[in-house]
C-alpha positions in Angstrom: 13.4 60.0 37.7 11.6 61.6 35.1 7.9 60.4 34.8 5.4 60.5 31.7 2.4 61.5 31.3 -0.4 59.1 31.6 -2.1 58.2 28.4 -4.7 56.0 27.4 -3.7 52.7 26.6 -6.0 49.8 25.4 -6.0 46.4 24.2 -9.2 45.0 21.9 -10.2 42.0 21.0 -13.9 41.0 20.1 -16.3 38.4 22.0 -19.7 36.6 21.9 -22.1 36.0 24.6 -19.3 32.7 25.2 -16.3 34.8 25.4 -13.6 35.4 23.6 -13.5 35.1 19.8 -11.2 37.2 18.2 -8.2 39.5 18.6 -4.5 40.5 18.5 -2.9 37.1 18.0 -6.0 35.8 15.6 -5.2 39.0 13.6 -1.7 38.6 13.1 -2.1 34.8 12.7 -4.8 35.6 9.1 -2.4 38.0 8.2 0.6 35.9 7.8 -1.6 33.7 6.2 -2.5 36.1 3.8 1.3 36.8 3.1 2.7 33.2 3.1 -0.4 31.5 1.7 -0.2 28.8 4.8 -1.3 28.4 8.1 2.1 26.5 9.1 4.2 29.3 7.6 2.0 31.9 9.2 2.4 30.2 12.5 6.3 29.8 12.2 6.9 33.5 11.2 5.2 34.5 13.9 6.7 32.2 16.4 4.0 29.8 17.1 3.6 26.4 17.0 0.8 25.4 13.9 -0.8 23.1 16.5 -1.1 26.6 18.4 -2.3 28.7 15.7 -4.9 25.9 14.3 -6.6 25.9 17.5 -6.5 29.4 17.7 -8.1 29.5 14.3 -10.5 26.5 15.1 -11.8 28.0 18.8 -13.0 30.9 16.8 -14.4 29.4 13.9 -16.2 27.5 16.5 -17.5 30.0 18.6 -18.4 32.2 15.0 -19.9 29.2 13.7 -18.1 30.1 10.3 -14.3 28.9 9.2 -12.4 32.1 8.7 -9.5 29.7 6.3 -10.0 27.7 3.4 -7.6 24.9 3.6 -6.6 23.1 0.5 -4.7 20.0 0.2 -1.7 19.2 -2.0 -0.6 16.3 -3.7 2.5 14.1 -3.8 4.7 16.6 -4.5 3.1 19.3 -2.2 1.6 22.6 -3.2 -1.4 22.3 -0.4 -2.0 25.6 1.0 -4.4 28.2 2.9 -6.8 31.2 2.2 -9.1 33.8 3.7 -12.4 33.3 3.6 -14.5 35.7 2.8 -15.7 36.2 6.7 -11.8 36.1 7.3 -11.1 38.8 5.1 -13.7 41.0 6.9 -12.9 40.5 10.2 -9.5 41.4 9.2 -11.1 45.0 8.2 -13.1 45.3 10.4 -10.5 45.0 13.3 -8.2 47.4 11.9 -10.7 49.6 11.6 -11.8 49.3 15.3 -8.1 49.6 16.3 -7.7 52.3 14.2 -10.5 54.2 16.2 -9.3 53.6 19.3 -5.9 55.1 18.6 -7.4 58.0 16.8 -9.2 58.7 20.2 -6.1 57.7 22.2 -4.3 60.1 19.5 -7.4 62.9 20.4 -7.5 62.5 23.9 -3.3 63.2 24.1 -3.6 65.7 21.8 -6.8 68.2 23.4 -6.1 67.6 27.0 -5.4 70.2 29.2 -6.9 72.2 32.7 -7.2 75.1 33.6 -9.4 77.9 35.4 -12.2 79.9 33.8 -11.0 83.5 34.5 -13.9 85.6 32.8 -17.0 84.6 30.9 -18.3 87.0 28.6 -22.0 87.3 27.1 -21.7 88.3 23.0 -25.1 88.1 21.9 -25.9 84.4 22.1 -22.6 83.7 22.1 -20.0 83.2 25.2 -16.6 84.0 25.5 -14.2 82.4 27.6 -11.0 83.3 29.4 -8.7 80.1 30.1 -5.7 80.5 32.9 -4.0 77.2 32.1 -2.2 75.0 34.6 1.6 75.3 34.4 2.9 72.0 32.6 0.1 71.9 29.8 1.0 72.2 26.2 -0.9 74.8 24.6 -0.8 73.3 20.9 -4.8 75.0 20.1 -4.8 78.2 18.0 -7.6 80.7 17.0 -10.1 79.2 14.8 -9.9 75.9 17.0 -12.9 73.8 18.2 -12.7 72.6 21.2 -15.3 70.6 24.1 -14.9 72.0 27.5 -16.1 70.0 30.4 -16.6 71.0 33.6 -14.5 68.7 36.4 -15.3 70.5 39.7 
């Protein structure tokens, strides 16, 4: 059987002092919004009841104490629809942009591990340099001119 290497793995989502407010399915759920222009279309492109998603919606409009859509009715012959509110549109952002950071340091954390032994430590002024024995089974993917954290395990 051939095993992977662990990895960091996460899952975010955003809360108050009351709990849950915002994440994965809240995100997708504005998004589709934002692409179909209404919170039943959203809902059924992404597989969800809209008495679902409006709850989803409304639990965290309640707990943010601000509506994060803009609901507009239509008349007789339709046309009603949805928007972002401005607080809608930011916590869109602003959730990428923690996701995005977490799988940059997911990304950095695959990327620079490795172990190894220190096998000499030279003194060059007030400089050090060290000599790495690295385990068998680590990729070596660093190359002079690279800056690297080393932290002592042991």
């Amino acid at each position: 059987m051939d095993h992977s290497r662990p990895h960091p793995a996460f899952k975010v989502w955003l809360e108050t002092d009351e709990g849950y407010v915002f994440g994965p399915g809240v995100y997708s759920l504005l998004k589709k919004v934002i692409e179909t222009g209404t919170l039943k279309d959203a809902a059924s492109g992404l597989g969800m009841s809209y008495r679902y998603a409006w709850g989803l919606v409304k639990k965290a409009e309640e707990k943010l104490g601000e509506p994060l859509i803009a609901a507009h009715k239509g008349g007789k012959s339709g046309g009603g629809g949805a928007a972002l509110t401005k607080r809608g549109e930011q916590f869109l952002v602003e959730f990428q942009r923690i996701r995005d950071q977490m799988a940059q340091a997911s990304e950095s954390f695959e990327k620079a591990s490795l172990s190894g032994t220190v096998k000499d430590v030279r003194v060059r002024g007030v400089d050090y340099e060290l000599l790495l024995n690295i385990h068998d089974g680590d990729k070596l993917t660093l190359k002079k001119g690279d800056v690297v954290n080393i932290e002592k395990t042991k």
